[in-house]
Every structure is written in structure tokens, then in C-alpha cells.
C-alpha positions, 0 to 999 in steps of 0.5 A: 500500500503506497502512503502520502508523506506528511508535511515536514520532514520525512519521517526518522525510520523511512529517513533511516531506510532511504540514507542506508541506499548510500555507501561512502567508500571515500576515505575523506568523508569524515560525516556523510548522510546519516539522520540526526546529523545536518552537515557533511565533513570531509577532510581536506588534510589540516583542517576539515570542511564542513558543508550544510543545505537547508530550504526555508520553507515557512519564513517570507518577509524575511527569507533571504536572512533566513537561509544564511543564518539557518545553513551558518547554525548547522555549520557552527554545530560542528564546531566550525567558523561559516565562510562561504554560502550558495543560494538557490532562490526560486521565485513564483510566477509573476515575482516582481524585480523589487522582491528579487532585489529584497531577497538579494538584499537580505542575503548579503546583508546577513553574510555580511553580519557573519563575515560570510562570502557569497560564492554563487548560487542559481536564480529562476522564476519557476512554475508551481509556487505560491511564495518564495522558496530559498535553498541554502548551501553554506561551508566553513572550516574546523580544525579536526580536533575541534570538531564536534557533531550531534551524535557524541552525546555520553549518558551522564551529559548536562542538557543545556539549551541557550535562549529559549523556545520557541522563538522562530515559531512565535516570530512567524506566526505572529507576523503572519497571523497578526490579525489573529492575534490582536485580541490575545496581543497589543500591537507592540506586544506583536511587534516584540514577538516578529522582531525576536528573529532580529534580537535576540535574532536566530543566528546560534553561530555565536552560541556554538563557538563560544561553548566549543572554545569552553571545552567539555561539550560533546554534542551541539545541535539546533532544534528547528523544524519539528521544535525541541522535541524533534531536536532532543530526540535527533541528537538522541537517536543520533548519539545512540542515548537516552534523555531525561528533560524536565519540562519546567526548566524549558526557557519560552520567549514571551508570549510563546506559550499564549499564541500556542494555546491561542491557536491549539500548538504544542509549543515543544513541536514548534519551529525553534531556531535560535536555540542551541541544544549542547550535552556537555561534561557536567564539570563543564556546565557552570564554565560554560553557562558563564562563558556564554553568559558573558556573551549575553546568551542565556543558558539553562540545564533542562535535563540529563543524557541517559542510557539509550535503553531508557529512551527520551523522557520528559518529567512533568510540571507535576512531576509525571514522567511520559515519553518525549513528545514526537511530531511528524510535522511540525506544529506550524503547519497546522497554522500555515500549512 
């Protein structure tokens, strides 16, 4: 029986069965496709390149930030310094000249933010979008000593999440359902939800470095589509761990919590970018909480990594303990979709 996919992305097993079609006999292919990992390393002999492609699919006002920031986020995972970026944008028919140059303006204006170089791309208006759709590609370089990825989680590990949930969502849904929102929200109260993506912004490049310049930290992974509980349970499947969140200690932005029960969400399923999600050696824990704090990046423990035979756990406000909560799209979608 052949099945319709849901909107997002493809579930964790077909993924797991599609990427086992790949085999890698390249020596130099330090990560190639695998789930839970978002960007390839490829050794280059000093140093290790590391290569990330991500579309933005639900961001418009905005689109051309996105994908630079969203692609340099999953660079900055490994540990690694974005350099250089490639885009794809596709435009619906009928696109004026002024949205291409809005979107040409965004992408440099981000590069620029991060000290990225565009590097080329391709351009097309194409038949069959109802919006704008950018498809980034961003590379950059670590040393191989410093390099990190989202499956070297060790049960023991602290659980850190910098900023808070779910910022991404709350920004989109209040810029793109403003008029909902408008007996929930005073108007400069939706203003101060749409400008999160600007401050404290979604770029987590500056959070993944200053804790990989800490030391002690063996896994960084940002949750975004799907929200944090598809980001814990990636970085779980892919460290081969279990986790044990207390959901009480989950930072949310302001107002996050009101649009998600305003429109029915799950705020733990919600599009969340601009978070980083770390497990570090608990000696290491208050070292980095300060380091980034002194950055201005808060930082919080939300839980522990445990054995994979416990799997993904979630403690209550009132003290049950459940499974982690899994989306097979994320939440937005239920809005926007």
C-alpha cells in the first residue's frame, strides 16, 4: 500500500531506510548522510570542511536572512567558523524585480553580519509556487580536533539549551497571523514577538563557538523544524542515548506559550531556531553557562543524557514522567500549512 508523506520532514525510520541506499567508500568523508546529523565533513588534510543545505520553507518577509543564518547554525554545530554560502532562490510566477532585489538584499546583508562570502548560487522564476522558496548551501572550516557533531552525546551529559523556545515559531506566526492575534496581543506586544528573529535574532553561530572554545561539550545541535522535541530526540537517536528533560526548566520567549494555546500548538513541536541544544561534561556546565553568559546568551540545564535503553523522557510540571513528545510535522503547519 503506497502512503502520502506528511508535511515536514520525512519521517526518522523511512529517513533511516532511504540514507542506508548510500555507501561512502571515500576515505575523506569524515560525516556523510546519516539522520540526526545536518552537515557533511570531509577532510581536506589540516583542517576539515564542513558543508550544510537547508530550504526555508515557512519564513517570507524575511527569507533571504533566513537561509544564511539557518545553513551558518548547522555549520557552527560542528564546531566550525561559516565562510562561504550558495543560494538557490526560486521565485513564483509573476515575482516582481523589487522582491528579487529584497531577497538579494537580505542575503548579503546577513553574510555580511557573519563575515560570510557569497560564492554563487542559481536564480529562476519557476512554475508551481505560491511564495518564495530559498535553498541554502553554506561551508566553513574546523580544525579536526575541534570538531564536534550531534551524535557524541555520553549518558551522564548536562542538557543545556541557550535562549529559549520557541522563538522562530512565535516570530512567524505572529507576523503572519497578526490579525489573529490582536485580541490575545497589543500591537507592540506583536511587534516584540516578529522582531525576536532580529534580537535576540536566530543566528546560534555565536552560541556554538563560544561553548566549543569552553571545552567539555560533546554534542551541539539546533532544534528547528519539528521544535525541541524533534531536536532532543535527533541528537538522541543520533548519539545512540537516552534523555531525561524536565519540562519546567524549558526557557519560552514571551508570549510563546499564549499564541500556542491561542491557536491549539504544542509549543515543544514548534519551529525553534535560535536555540542551541549542547550535552556537555557536567564539570563543564557552570564554565560554560558563564562563558556564554558573558556573551549575553542565556543558558539553562533542562535535563540529563541517559542510557539509550531508557529512551527520551520528559518529567512533568507535576512531576509525571511520559515519553518525549514526537511530531511528524511540525506544529506550524497546522497554522500555515
Amino acid at each position: 500500500m503506497i502512503r502520502n508523506l506528511p508535511i515536514g520532514k520525512l519521517p526518522a525510520p523511512l529517513l533511516s531506510t532511504l540514507l542506508t541506499n548510500f555507501s561512502c567508500s571515500d576515505d575523506s568523508v569524515i560525516i556523510g548522510p546519516r539522520p540526526g546529523e545536518d552537515a557533511a565533513v570531509i577532510d581536506l588534510g589540516t583542517q576539515y570542511l564542513v558543508a550544510t543545505t537547508d530550504p526555508i520553507t515557512f519564513a517570507t518577509n524575511d527569507i533571504g536572512r533566513y537561509a544564511v543564518h539557518v545553513n551558518a547554525n548547522d555549520v557552527a554545530c560542528c564546531g566550525a567558523i561559516p565562510r562561504w554560502f550558495l543560494a538557490t532562490v526560486l521565485l513564483p510566477e509573476g515575482a516582481s524585480e523589487e522582491l528579487a532585489a529584497t531577497v538579494f538584499a537580505q542575503i548579503r546583508a546577513a553574510a555580511d553580519e557573519l563575515s560570510v562570502t557569497v560564492v554563487g548560487g542559481h536564480t529562476e522564476v519557476t512554475i508551481g509556487l505560491q511564495r518564495p522558496l530559498v535553498v541554502g548551501q553554506m561551508m566553513g572550516l574546523v580544525a579536526p580536533q575541534d570538531l564536534i557533531t550531534t551524535g557524541g552525546a555520553k549518558p551522564g551529559d548536562d542538557l543545556i539549551l541557550t535562549k529559549a523556545i520557541a522563538l522562530e515559531g512565535t516570530a512567524i506566526l505572529a507576523a503572519e497571523k497578526s490579525c489573529d492575534l490582536k485580541d490575545l496581543l497589543s500591537s507592540v506586544e506583536i511587534n516584540d514577538c516578529t522582531s525576536l528573529t532580529i534580537t535576540p535574532g536566530i543566528s546560534v553561530v555565536d552560541d556554538a563557538l563560544t561553548a566549543r572554545n569552553t571545552g567539555g561539550v560533546h554534542a551541539l545541535h539546533d532544534p528547528t523544524e519539528g521544535g525541541l522535541a524533534t531536536g532532543l530526540a535527533e541528537l538522541a537517536e543520533a548519539s545512540k542515548v537516552g534523555l531525561l528533560v524536565v519540562e519546567s526548566s524549558i526557557p519560552k520567549v514571551p508570549h510563546c506559550a499564549d499564541i500556542c494555546a491561542h491557536f491549539g500548538l504544542d509549543v515543544m513541536g514548534l519551529i525553534a531556531s535560535g536555540a542551541l541544544l549542547m550535552a556537555n561534561a557536567p564539570s563543564h556546565t557552570r564554565t560554560i553557562v558563564d562563558a556564554l553568559s558573558e556573551k549575553g546568551i542565556p543558558a539553562t540545564v533542562i535535563g540529563s543524557v541517559t542510557d539509550y535503553t531508557a529512551g527520551c523522557k520528559l518529567v512533568r510540571d507535576d512531576g509525571t514522567v511520559r515519553a518525549l513528545p514526537s511530531f511528524a510535522r511540525d506544529e506550524i503547519t497546522k497554522v500555515l500549512g
